[in-house]
C-alpha positions, 0 to 999 in steps of 0.5 A: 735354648742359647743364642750365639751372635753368628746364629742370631745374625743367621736367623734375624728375621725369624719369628721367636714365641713369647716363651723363646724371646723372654729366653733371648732377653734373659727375662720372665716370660710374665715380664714381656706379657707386662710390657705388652699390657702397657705398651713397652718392650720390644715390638713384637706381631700377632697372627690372630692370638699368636704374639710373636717376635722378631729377633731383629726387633729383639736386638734393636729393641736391646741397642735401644736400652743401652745405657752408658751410666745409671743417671740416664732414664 
């Protein structure tokens, strides 16, 4: 599934699976299972078992790990 900028702005307070957010962010699904393990990541909600995210805290979550160089951690 591909996500341009005038869908995602459309869509911003959707609710994407595990599955669909890893797609946004170009990622492993296992990689998101990870960082929720330990507590990194994007913040994501659960209804009961189901882990959802929201792509707006998917894309605050990408303008928070914006880097201008590699030296910065």
């Amino acid at each position: 599934m591909a996500y341009n900028t005038q869908q995602t702005t459309e869509i911003s307070d959707s609710f994407l699976t595990r599955t669909q957010a890893a797609e946004f962010l170009n990622l492993k699904r296992c990689t998101l299972e990870a960082w929720a393990i330990r507590g990194d990541g994007p913040a994501f909600v659960k209804f009961g078992r189901a882990v959802r995210y929201r792509v707006s805290d998917l894309e605050a979550y990408v303008k928070q790990q914006t880097r201008s160089n590699t030296i910065e951690s």
